[in-house]
FITORNU-160126 format. One record per atom (N, C-alpha, C): residue in one letter; x, y, z. Coordinates in pm, whole numbers, plus 50000, padded with zeros to 5 digits. Layout:
N
AXYZ
...
This chain:
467
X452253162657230
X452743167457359
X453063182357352
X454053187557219
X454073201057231
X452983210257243
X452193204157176
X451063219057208
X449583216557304
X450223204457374
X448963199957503
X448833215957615
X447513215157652
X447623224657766
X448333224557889
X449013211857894
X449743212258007
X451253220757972
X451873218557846
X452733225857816
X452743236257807
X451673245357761
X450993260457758
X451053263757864
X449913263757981
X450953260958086
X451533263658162
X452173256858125
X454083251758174
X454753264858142
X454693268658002
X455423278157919
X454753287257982
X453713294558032
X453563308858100
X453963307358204
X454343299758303
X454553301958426
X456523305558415
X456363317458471
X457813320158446
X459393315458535
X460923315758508
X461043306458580
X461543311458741
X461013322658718
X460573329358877
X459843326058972
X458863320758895
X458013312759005
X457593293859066
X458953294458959
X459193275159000
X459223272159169
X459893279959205
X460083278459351
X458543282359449
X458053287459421
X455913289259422
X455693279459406
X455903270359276
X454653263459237
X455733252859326
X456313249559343
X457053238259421
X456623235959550
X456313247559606
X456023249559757
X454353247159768
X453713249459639
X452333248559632
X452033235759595
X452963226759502
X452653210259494
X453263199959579
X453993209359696
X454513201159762
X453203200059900
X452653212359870
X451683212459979
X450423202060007
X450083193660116
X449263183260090
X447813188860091
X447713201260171
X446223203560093
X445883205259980
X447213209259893
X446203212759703
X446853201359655
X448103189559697
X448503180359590
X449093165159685
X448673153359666
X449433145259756
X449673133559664
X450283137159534
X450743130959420
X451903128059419
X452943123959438
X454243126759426
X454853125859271
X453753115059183
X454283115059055
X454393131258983
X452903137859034
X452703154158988
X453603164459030
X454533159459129
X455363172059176
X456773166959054
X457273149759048
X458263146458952
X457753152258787
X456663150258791
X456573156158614
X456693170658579
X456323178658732
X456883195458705
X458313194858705
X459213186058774
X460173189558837
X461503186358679
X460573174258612
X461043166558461
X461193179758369
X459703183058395
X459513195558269
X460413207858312
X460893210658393
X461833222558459
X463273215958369
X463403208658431
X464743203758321
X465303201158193
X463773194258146
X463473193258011
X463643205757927
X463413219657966
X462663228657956
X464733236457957
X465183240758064
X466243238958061
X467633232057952
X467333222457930
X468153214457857
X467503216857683
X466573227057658
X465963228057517
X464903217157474
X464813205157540
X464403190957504
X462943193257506
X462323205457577
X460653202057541
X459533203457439
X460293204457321
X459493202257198
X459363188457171
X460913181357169
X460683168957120
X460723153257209
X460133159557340
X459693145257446
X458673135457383
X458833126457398
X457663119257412
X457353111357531
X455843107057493
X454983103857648
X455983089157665
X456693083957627
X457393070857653
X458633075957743
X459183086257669
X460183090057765
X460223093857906
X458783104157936
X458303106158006
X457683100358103
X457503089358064
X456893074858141
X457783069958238
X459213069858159
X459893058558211
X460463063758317
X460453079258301
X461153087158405
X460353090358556
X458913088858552
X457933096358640
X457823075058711
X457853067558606
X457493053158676
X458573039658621
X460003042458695
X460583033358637
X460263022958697
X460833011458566
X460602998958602
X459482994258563
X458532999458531
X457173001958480
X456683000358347
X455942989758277
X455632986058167
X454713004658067
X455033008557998
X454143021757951
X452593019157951
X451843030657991
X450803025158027
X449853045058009
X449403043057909
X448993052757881
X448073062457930
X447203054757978
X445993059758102
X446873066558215
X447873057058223
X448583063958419
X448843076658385
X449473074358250
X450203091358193
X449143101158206
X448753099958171
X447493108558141
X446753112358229
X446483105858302
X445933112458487
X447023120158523
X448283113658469
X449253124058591
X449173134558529
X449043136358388
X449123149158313
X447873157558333
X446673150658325
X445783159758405
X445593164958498
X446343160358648
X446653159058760
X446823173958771
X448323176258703
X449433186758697
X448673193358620
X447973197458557
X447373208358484
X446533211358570
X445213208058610
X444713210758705
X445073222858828
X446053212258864
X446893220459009
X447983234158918
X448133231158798
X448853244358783
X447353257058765
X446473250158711
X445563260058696
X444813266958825
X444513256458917
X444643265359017
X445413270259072
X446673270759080
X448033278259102
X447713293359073
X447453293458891
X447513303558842
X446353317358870
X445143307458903
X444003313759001
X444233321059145
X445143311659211
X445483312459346
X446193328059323
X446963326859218
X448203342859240
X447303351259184
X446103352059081
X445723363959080
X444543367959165
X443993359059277
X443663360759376
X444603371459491
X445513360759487
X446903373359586
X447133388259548
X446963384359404
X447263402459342
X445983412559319
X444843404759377
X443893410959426
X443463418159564
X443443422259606
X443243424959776
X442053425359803
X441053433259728
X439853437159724
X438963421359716
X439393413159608
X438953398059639
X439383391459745
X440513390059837
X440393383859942
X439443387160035
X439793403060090
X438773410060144
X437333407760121
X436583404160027
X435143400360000
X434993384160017
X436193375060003
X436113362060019
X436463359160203
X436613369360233
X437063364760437
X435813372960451
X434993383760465
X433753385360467
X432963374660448
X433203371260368
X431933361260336
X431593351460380
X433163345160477
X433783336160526
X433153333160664
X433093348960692
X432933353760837
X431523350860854
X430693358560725
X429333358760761
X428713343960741
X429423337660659
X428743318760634
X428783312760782
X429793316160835
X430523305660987
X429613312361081
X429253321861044
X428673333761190
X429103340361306
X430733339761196
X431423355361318
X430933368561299
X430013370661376
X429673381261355
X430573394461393
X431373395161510
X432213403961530
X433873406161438
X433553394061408
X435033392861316
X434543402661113
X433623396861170
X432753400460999
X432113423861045
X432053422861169
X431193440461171
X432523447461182
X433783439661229
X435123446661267
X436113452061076
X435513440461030
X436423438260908
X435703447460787
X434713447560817
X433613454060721
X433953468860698
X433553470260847
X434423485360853
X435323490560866
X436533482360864
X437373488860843
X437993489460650
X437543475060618
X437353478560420
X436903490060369
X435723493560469
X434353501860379
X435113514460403
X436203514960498
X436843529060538
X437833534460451
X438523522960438
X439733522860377
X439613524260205
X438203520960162
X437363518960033
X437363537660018
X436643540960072
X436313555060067
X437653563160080
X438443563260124
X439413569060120
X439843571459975
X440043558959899
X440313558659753
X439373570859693
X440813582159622
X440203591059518
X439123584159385
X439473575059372
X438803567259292
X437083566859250
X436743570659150
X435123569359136
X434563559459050
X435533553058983
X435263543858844
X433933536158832
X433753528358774
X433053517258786
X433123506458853
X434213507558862
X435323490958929
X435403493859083
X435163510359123
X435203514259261
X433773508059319
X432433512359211
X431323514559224
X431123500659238
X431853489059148
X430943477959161
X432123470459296
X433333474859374
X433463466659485
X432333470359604
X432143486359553
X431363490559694
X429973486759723
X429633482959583
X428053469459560
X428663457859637
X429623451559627
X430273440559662
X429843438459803
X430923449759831
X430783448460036
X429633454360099
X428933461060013
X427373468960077
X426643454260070
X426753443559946
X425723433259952
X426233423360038
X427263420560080
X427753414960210
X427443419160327
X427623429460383
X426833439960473
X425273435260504
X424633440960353
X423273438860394
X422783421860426
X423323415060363
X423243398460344
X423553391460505
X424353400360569
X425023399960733
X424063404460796
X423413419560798
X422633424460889
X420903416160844
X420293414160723
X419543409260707
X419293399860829
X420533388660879
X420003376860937
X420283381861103
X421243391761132
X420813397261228
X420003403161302
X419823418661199
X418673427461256
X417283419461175
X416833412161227
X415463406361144
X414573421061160
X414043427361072
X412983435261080
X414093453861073
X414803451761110
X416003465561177
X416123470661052
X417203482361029
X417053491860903
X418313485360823
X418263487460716
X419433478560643
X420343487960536
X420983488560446
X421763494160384
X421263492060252
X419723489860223
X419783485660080
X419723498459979
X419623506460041
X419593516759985
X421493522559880
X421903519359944
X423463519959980
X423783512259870
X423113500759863
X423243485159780
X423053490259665
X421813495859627
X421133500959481
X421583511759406
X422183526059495
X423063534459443
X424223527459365
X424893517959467
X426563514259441
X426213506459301
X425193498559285
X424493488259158
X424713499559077
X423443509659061
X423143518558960
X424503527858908
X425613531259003
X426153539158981
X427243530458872
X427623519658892
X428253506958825
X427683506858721
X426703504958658
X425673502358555
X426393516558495
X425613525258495
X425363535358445
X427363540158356
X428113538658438
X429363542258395
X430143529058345
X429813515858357
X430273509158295
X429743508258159
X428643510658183
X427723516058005
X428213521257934
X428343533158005
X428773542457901
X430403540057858
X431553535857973
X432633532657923
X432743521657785
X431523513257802
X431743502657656
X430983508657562
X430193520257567
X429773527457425
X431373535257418
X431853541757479
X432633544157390
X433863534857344
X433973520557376
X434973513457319
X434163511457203
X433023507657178
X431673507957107
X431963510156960
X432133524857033
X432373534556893
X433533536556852
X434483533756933
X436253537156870
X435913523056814
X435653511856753
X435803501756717
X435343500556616
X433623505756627
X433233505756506
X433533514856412
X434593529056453
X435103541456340
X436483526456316
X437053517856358
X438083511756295
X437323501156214
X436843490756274
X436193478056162
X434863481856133
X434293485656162
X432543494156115
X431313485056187
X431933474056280
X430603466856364
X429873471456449
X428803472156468
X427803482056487
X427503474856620
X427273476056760
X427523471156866
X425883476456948
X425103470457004
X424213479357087
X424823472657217
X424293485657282
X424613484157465
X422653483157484
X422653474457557
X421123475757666
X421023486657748
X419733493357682
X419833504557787
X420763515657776
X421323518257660
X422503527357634
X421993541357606
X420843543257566
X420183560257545
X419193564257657
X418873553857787
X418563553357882
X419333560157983
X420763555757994
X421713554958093
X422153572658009
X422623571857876
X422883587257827
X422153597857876
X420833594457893
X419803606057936
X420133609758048
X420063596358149
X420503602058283
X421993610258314
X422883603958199
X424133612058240
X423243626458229
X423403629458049
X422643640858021
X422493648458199
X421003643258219
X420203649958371
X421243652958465
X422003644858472
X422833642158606
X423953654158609
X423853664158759
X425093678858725
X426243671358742
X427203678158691
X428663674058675
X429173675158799
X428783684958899
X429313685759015
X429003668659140
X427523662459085
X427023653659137
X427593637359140
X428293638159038
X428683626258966
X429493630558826
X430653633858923
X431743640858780
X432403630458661
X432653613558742
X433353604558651
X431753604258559
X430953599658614
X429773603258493
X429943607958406
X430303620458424
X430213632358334
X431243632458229
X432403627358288
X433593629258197
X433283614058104
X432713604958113
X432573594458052
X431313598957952
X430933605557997
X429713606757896
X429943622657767
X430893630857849
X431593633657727
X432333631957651
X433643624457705
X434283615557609
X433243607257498
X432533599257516
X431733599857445
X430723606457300
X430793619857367
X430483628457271
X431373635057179
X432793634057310
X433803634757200
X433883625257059
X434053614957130
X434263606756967
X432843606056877
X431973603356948
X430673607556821
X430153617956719
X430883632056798
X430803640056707
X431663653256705
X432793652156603
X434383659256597
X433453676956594
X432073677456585
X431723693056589
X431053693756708
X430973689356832
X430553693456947
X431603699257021
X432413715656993
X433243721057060
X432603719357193
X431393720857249
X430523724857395
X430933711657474
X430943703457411
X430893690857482
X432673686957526
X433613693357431
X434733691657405
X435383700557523
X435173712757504
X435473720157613
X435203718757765
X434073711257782
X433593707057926
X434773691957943
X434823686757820
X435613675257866
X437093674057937
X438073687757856
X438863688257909
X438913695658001
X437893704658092
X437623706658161
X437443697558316
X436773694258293
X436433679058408
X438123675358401
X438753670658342
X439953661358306
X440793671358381
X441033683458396
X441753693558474
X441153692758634
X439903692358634
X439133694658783
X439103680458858
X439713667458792
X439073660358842
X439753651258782
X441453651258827
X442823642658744
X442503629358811
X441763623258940
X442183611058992
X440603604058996
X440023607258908
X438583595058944
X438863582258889
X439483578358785
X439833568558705
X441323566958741
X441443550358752
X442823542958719
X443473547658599
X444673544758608
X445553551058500
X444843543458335
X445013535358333
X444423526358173
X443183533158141
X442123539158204
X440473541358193
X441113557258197
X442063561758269
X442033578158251
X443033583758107
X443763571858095
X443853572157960
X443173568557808
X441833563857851
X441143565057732
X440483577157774
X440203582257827
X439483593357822
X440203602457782
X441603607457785
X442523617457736
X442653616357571
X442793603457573
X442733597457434
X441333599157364
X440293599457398
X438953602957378
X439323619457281
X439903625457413
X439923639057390
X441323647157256
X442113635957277
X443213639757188
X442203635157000
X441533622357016
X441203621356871
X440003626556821
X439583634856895
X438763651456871
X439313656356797
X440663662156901
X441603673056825
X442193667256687
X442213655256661
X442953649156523
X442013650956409
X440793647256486
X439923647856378
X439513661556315
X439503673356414
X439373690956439
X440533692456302
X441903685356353
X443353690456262
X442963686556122
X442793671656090
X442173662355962
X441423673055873
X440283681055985
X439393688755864
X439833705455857
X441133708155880
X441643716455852
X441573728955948
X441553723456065
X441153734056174
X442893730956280
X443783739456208
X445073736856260
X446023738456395
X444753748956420
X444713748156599
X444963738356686
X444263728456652
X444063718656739
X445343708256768
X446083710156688
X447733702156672
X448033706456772
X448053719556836
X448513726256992
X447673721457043
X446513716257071
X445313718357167
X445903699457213
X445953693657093
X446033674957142
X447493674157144
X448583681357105
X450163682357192
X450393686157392
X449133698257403
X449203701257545
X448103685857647
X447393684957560
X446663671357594
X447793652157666
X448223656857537
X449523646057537
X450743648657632
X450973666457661
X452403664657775
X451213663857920
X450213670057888
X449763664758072
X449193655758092
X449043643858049
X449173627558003
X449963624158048
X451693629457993
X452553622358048
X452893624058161
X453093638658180
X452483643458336
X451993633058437
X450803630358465
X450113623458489
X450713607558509
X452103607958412
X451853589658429
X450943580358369
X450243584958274
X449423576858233
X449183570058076
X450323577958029
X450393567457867
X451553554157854
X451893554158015
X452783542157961
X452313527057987
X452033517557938
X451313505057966
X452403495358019
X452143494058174
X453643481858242
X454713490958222
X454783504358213
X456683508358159
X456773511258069
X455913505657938
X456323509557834
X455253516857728
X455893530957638
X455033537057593
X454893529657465
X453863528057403
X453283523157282
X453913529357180
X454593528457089
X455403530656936
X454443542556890
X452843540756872
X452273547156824
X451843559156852
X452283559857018
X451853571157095
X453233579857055
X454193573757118
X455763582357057
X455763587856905
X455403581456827
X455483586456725
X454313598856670
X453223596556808
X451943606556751
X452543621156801
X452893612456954
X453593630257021
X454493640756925
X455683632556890
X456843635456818
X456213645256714
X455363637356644
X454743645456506
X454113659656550
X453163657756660
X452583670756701
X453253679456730
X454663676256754
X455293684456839
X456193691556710
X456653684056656
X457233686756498
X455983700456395
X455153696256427
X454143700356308
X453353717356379
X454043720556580
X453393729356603
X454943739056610
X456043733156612
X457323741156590
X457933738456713
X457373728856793
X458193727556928
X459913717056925
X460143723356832
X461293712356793
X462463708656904
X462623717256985
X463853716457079
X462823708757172
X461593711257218
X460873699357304
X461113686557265
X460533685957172
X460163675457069
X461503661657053
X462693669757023
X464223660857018
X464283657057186
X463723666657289
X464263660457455
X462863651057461
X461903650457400
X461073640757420
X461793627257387
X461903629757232
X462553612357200
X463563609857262
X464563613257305
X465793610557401
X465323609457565
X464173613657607
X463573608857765
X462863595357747
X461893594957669
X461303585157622
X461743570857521
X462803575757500
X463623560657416
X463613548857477
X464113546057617
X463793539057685
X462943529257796
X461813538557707
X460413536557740
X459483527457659
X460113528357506
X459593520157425
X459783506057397
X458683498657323
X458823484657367
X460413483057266
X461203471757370
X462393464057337
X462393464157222
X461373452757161
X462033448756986
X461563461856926
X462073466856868
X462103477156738
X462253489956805
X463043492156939
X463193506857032
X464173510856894
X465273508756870
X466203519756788
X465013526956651
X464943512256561
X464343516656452
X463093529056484
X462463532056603
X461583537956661
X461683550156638
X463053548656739
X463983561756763
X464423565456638
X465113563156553
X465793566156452
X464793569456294
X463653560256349
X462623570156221
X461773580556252
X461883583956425
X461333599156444
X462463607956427
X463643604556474
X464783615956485
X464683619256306
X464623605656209
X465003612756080
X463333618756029
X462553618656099
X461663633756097
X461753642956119
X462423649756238
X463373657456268
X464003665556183
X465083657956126
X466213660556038
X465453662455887
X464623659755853
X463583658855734
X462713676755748
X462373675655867
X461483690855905
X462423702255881
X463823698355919
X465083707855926
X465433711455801
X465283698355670
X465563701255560
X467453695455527
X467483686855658
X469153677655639
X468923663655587
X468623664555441
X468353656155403
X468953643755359
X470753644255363
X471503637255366
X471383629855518
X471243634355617
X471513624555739
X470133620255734
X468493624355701
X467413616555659
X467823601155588
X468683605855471
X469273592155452
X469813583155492
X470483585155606
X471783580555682
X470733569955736
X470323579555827
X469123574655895
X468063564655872
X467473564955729
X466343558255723
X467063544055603
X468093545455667
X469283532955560
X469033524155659
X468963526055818
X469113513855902
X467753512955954
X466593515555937
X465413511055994
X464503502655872
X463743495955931
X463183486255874
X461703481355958
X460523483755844
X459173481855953
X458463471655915
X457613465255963
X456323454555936
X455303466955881
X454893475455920
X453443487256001
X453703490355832
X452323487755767
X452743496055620
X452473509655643
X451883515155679
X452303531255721
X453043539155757
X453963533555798
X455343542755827
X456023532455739
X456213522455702
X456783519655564
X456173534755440
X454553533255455
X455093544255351
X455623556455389
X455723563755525
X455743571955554
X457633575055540
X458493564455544
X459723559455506
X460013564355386
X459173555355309
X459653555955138
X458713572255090
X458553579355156
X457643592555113
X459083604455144
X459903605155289
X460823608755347
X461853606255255
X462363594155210
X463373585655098
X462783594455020
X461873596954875
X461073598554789
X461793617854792
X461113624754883
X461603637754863
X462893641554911
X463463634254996
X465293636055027
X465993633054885
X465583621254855
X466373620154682
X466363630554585
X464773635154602
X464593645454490
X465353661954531
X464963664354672
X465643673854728
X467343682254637
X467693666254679
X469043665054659
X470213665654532
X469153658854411
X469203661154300
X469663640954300
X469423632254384
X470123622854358
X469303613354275
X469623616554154
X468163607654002
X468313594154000
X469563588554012
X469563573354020
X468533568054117
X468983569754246
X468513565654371
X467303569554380
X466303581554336
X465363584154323
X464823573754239
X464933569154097
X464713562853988
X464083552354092
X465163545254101
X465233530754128
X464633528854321
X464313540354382
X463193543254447
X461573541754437
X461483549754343
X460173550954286
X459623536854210
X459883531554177
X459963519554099
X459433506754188
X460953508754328
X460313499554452
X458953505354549
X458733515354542
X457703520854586
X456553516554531
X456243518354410
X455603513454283
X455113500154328
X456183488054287
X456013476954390
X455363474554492
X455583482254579
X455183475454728
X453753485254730
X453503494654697
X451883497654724
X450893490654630
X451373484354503
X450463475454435
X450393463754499
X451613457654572
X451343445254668
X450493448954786
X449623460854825
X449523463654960
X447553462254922
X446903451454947
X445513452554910
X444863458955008
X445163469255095
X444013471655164
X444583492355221
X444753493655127
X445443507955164
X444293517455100
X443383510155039
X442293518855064
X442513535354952
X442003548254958
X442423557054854
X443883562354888
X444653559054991
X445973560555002
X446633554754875
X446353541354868
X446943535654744
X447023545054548
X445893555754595
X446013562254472
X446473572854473
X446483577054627
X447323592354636
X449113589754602
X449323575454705
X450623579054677
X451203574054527
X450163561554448
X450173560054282
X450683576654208
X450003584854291
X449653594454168
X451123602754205
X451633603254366
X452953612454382
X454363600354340
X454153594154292
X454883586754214
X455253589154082
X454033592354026
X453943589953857
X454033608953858
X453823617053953
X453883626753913
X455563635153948
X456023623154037
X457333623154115
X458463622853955
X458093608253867
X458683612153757
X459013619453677
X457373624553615
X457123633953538
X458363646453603
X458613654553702
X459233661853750
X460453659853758
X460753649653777
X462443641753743
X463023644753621
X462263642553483
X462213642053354
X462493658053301
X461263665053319
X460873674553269
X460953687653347
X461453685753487
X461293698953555
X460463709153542
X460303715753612
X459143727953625
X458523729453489
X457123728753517
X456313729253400
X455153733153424
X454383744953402
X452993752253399
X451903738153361
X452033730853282
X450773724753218
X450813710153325
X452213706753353
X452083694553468
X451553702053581
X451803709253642
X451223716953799
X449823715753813
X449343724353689
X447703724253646
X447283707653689
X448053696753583
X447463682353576
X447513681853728
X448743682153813
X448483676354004
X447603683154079
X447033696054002
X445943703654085
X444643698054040
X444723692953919
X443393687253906
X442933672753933
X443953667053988
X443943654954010
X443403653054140
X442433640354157
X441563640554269
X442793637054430
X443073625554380
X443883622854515
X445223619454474
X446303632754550
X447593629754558
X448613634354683
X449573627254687
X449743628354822
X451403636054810
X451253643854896
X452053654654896
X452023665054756
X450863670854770
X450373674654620
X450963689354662
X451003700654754
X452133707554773
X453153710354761
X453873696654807
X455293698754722
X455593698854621
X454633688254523
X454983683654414
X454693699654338
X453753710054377
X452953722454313
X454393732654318
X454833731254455
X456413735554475
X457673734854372
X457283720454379
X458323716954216
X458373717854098
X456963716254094
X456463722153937
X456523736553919
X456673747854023
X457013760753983
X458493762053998
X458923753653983
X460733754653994
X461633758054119
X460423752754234
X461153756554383
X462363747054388
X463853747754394
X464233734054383
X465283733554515
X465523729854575
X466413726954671
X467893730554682
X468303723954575
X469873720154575
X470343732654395
């Protein structure tokens, strides 16, 4: 019973909308069950009282059919019954939270029955109200296929022989095609630079050409989709890079917020990749990227900004000297981040902050009460821990640091040559503990292939010391 689909479910429908689905199973066109309205009404209580893990169908029986010998089949219709009707329930509301689908389902309505005046009145005033929308997306392109092929599908049986809109029909098709293409080459390719699966689109160097052909002035969301694109394919096409954030300035509202944020995002992991190969410019170039983003309204998903985005801003903003920005960022944005883990969030960018400043005692303070799953800012934690200890002169706590560090990156199988950079600022973290500044250790961390924070450690080995 616990993990039937009727309980699944049960369990998404929130208990905001009990009073909906009540009014919807009480209704005799979608339900004229009465057992199906008592088994929602059981599970509301059940559900209430903690009891719906451990019901069983006997209990449940006796309650929906007293007096009633158990009878397993009855159960079971009623339980299909109620799933059913919740599933179309759940259809029904994201129908409602559609507009654009009702609108194409009363068209259609119109033109099946053969109102024709109800169907030429309604048409146009959609197709008006359609165009108005700044909007150019794909999702614009394929409603306006929608109601153009309703249109033509209407006048077809009217004007027999008369002029029709198919023209209208085949643009709105092609223009859909062409930019929904290209939007899944580039999910395409951000997917395959993460797991390496190699994806073909139909027609994908077809539809590129035509962007290619096509002027930017003609079909600008085109354009910006098809450089984003080029953004992520290749971190040395400045030409393509520069037109991108270009368009993105000329042309802030063609895309919904989620689609105009991959494209910014397109353009920010240019600049990461530009910073990565040592072109340090670009830390300013994907920080100004990121405040007219937020600008915009458009990095927060439902309300809330993604952990990973806060913490990308913070850093850029840290790493180009904007520090007094940077502290009113995390204090505007704190409350923006998702619920579970908002402090620890907050409190392991602020002790970046305080780390950049060189207050390496409240770094400690600080990174005493956070605690992560993400092994990357775990190491990025124990790296912060790692040089505040040493900073400081504190050798115990360093010791018995390094040691747990030690630990947890040999438990970590998939960290890839990270695992040997930070091996090596470990073992070279000692050596420096021990022996302090030393000409012949410096040499060994310069010749060593991969180590991580190999700067500082070059720092320490010439006797830069802190405290």
């Amino acid at each position: 019973m616990d993990n039937s689909f009727l309980l699944q479910i049960f369990r998404a429908i929130d208990a905001s909308e009990h009073t909906s689905v009540r009014k919807f199973l009480a209704s005799p066109f979608f339900n004229q069950r009465r057992d199906v309205q008592d088994l929602f009404e059981f599970l509301i209580s059940a559900q209430k009282q903690g009891n719906l893990p451990t019901l069983t169908r006997e209990t449940i029986f006796a309650t929906l059919f007293p007096g009633k010998s158990f009878h397993n089949l009855t159960l079971n219709h009623t339980f299909s019954y109620l799933t059913n009707r919740l599933e179309q329930y759940l259809a029904l509301t994201e129908i409602q939270r559609d507009p654009q689908a009702e609108q194409l389902y009363r068209l259609r309505a119109f033109r099946r029955r053969g109102l024709s005046q109800l169907f030429e009145r309604d048409a146009q005033s959609i197709e008006k109200e359609h165009l108005r929308s700044p909007h150019r997306h794909a999702g614009w392109h394929l409603f306006h296929y929608q109601l153009q092929n309703e249109v033509f599908s209407h006048r077809i049986v009217q004007r027999r022989g008369g002029a029709t809109n198919l023209q209208i029909v085949a643009d709105a098709l092609g223009h859909f095609f062409m930019l929904e293409n290209l939007r899944w080459a580039c999910t395409a390719h951000a997917l395959r630079s993460v797991g390496g699966s190699e994806y073909r689109l139909p027609l994908g160097e077809a539809v590129r050409r035509a962007a290619d052909q096509t002027p930017a002035a003609e079909n600008p969301a085109l354009a910006l989709l098809a450089h984003s694109l080029r953004a992520l394919q290749n971190p040395d096409d400045e030409a393509s890079f520069q037109t991108l954030t270009e368009l993105l300035r000329q042309y802030p509202d063609l895309f919904p917020a989620a689609e105009s944020r991959d494209i910014f995002m397109a353009a920010i992991n240019f600049c990461i990749r530009r910073q990565n190969q040592g072109d340090r410019t670009y830390a300013r170039v994907a920080l100004d990227l990121y405040r007219e983003a937020l600008a915009r309204d458009i990095l927060l998903e439902n309300g809330v900004l993604p952990a990973y985005t806060y913490n990308n801003i913070h850093l850029l903003a840290q790493v180009t000297g904007e520090r007094a920005w940077a502290r009113d960022f995390l204090d505007q944005y704190r409350t923006a981040l998702p619920a579970a883990g908002r402090d620890n969030i907050y409190r392991y960018n602020v002790a970046i902050a305080h780390f950049r400043e060189g207050d390496y005692g409240r770094v400690l303070e600080l990174l005493q009460e956070v605690t992560f799953s993400e092994v990357f800012i775990n190491l990025d934690v124990r790296r912060m821990l790692l040089k505040s200890y040493f900073e400081m002169g504190e050798w115990l706590s360093l010791a018995s640091l390094l040691d747990s560090f030690a630990v947890f990156i040999r438990r970590q199988k998939e960290l890839g040559y990270h695992r040997t950079s930070y091996l090596n600022l470990i073992k070279f973290t000692k050596k420096l503990a021990k022996k302090g500044s030393n000409p012949q250790l410096a040499e060994s961390i310069r010749n060593t292939v991969a180590v991580a924070e190999r700067e500082w450690l070059l720092e320490k080995a010439a006797g830069k010391m802190a405290f």
